[in-house]
DSSP file (Angstrom, degrees, kcal/mol; ACC not computed):
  #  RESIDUE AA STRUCTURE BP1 BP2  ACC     N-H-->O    O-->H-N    N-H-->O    O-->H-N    TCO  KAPPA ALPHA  PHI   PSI    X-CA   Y-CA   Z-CA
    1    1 A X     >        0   0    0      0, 0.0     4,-2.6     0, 0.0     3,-0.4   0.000 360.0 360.0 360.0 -46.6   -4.1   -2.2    9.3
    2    2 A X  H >>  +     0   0    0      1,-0.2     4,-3.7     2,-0.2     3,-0.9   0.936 360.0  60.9 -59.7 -73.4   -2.7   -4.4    6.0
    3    3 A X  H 3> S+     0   0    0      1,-0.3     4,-1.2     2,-0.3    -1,-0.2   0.598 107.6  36.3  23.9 -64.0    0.5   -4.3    7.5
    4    4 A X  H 3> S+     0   0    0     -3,-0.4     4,-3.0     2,-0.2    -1,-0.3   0.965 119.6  50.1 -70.5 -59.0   -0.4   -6.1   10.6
    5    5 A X  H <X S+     0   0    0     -4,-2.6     4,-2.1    -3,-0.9     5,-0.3   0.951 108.6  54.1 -62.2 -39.8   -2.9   -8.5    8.7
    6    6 A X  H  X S+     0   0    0     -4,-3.7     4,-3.4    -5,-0.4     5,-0.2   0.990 108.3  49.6 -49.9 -71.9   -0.1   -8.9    6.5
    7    7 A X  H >X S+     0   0    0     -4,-1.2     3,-2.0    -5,-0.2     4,-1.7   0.891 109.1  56.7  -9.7 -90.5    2.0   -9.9    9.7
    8    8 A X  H 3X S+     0   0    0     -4,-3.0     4,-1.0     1,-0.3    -2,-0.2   0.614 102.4  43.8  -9.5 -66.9   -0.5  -12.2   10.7
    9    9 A X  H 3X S+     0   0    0     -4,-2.1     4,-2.3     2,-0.2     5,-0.4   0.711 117.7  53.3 -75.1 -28.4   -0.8  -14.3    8.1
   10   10 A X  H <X>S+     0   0    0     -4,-3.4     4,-3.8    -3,-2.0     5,-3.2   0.941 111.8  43.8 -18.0 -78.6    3.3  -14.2    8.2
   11   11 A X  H  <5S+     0   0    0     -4,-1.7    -2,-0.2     3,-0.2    -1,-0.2   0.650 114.7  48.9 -76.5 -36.1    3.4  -15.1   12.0
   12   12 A X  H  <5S+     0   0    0     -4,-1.0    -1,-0.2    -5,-0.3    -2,-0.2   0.913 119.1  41.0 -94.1 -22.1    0.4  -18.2   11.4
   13   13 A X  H  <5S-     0   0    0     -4,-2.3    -2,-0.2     2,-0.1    -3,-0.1   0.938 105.9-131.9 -41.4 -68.3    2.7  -19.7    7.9
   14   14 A X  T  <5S+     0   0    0     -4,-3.8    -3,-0.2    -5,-0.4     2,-0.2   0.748  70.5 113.4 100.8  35.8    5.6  -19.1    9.9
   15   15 A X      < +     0   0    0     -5,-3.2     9,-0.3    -6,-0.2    -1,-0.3  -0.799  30.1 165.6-145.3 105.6    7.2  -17.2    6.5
   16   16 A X        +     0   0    0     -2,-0.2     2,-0.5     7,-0.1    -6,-0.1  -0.095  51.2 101.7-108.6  34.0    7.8  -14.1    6.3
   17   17 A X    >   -     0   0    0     -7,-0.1     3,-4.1     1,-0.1     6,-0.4  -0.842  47.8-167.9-108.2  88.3   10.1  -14.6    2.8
   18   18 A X  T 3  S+     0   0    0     -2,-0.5    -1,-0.1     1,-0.3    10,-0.0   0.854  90.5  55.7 -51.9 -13.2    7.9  -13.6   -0.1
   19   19 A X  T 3  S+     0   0    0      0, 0.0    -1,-0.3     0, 0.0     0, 0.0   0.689  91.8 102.9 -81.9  -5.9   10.4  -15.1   -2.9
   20   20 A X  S <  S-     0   0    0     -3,-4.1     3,-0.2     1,-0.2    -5,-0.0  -0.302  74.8-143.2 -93.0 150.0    9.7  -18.2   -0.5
   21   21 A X  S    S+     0   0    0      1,-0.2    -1,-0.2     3,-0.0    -3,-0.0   0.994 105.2  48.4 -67.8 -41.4    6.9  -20.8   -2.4
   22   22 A X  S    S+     0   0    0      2,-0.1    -1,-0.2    -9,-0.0     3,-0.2   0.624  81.1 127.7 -72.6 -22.0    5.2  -21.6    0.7
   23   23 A X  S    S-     0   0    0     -6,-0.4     2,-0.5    -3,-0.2    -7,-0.1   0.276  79.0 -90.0 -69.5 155.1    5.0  -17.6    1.6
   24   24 A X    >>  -     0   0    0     -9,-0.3     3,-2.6     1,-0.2     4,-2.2  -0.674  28.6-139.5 -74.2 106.0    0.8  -17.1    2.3
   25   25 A X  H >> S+     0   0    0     -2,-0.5     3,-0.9     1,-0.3     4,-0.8   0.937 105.9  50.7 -29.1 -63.1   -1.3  -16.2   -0.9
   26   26 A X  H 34 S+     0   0    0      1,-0.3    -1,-0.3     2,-0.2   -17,-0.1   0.442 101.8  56.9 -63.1  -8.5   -3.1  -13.9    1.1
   27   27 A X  H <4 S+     0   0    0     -3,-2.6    -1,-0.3     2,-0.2     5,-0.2   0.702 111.7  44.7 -88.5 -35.8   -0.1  -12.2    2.5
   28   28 A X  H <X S+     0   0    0     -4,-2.2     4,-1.1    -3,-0.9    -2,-0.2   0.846 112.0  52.6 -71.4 -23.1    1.0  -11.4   -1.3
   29   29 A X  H  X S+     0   0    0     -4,-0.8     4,-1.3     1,-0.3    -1,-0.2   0.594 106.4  50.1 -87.0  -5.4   -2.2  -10.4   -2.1
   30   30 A X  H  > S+     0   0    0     -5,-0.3     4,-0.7     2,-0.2    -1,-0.3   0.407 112.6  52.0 -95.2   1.3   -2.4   -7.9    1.0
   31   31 A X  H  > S+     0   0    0      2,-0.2     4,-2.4    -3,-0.2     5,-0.2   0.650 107.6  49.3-101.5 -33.0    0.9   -6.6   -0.2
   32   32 A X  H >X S+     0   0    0     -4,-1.1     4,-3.2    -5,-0.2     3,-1.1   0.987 112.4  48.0 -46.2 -77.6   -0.2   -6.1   -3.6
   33   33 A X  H 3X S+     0   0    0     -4,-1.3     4,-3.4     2,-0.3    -1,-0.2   0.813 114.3  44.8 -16.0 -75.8   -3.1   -4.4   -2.4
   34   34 A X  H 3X S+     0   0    0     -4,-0.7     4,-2.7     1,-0.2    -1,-0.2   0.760 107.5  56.2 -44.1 -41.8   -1.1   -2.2   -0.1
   35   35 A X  H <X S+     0   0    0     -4,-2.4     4,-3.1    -3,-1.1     3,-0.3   0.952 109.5  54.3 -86.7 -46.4    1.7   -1.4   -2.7
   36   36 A X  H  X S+     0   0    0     -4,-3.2     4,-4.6     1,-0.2    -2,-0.2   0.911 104.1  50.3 -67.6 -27.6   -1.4   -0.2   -4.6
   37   37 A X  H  X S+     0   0    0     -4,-3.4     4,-2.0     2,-0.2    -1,-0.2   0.904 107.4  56.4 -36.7 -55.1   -2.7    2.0   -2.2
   38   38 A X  H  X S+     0   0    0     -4,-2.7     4,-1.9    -3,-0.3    -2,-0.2   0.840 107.9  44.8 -44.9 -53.6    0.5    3.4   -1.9
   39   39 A X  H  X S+     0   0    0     -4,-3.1     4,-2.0     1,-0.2     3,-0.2   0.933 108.9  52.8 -74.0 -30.4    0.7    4.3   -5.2
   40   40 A X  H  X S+     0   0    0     -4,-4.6     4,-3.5    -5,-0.2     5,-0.3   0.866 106.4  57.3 -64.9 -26.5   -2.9    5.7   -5.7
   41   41 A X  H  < S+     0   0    0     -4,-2.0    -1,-0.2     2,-0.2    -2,-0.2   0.701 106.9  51.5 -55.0 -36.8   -2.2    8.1   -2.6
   42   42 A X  H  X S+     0   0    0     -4,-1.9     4,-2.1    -3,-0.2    -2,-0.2   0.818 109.4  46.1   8.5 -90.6    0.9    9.4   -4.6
   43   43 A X  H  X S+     0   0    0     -4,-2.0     4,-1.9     1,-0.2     5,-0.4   0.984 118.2  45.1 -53.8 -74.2   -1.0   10.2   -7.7
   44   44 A X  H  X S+     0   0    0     -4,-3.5     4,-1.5     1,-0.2     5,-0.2   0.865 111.6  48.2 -66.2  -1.6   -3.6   11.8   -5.7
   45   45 A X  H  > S+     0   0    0     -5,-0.3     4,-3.0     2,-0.2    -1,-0.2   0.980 115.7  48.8 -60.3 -51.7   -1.2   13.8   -3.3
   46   46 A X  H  X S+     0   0    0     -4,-2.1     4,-2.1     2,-0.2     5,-0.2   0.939 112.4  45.5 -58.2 -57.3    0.6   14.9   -6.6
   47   47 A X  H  X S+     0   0    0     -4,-1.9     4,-3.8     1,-0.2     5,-0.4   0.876 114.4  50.2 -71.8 -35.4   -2.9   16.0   -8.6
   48   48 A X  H  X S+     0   0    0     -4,-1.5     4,-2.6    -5,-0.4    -2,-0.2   0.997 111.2  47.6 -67.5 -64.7   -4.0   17.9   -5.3
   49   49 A X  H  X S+     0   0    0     -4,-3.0     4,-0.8     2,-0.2    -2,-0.2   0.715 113.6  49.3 -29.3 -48.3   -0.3   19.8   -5.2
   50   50 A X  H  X S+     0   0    0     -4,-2.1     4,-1.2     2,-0.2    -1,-0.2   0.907 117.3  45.0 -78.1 -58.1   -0.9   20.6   -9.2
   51   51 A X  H  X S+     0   0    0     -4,-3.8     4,-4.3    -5,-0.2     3,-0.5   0.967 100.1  60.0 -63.3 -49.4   -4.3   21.9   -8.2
   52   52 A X  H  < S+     0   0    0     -4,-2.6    -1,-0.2    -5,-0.4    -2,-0.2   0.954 113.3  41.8 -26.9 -51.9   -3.6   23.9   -5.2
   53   53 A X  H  < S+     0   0    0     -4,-0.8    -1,-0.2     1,-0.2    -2,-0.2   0.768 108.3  58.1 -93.5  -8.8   -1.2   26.2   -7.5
   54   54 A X  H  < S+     0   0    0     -4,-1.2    -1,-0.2    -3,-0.5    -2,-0.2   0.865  91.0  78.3 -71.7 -46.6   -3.1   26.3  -10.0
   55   55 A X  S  < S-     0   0    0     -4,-4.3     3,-0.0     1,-0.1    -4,-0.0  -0.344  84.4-111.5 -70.9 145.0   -6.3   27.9   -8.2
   56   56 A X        -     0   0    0      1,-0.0     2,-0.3    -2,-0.0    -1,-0.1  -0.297  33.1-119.7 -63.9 157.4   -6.2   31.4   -7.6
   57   57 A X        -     0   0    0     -4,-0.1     2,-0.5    -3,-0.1    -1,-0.0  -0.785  21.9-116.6 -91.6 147.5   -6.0   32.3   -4.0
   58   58 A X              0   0    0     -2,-0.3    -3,-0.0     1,-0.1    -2,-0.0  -0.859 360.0 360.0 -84.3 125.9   -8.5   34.3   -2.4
   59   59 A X              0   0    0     -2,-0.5    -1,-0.1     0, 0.0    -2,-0.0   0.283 360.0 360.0 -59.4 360.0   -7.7   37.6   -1.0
């Protein structure tokens, strides 16, 4: 869904060059946004992975 909006706002500038000045606030700030997603989904993939082997299994 950011992705798209991100698009969007792209496609209605008519820039889709971030280094560009004119580039869409709202389009950096949905990337921002995104890129943090990314990373918190990461972290929690990784801490679920850590837990998983950690817990004993039931027999």
């Amino acid at each position: 869904m950011i992705d798209a909006d991100i698009l969007e706002e792209e496609r209605k500038a008519g820039i889709c060059d971030p280094q560009n000045v004119a580039y869409p606030m709202l389009a950096h700030k949905m990337r921002a946004r995104r890129e943090n997603i990314r990373v918190s989904v990461a972290i929690l993939e990784r801490r679920l992975e850590k837990q998983s082997t950690e817990w004993p299994r039931a027999a």
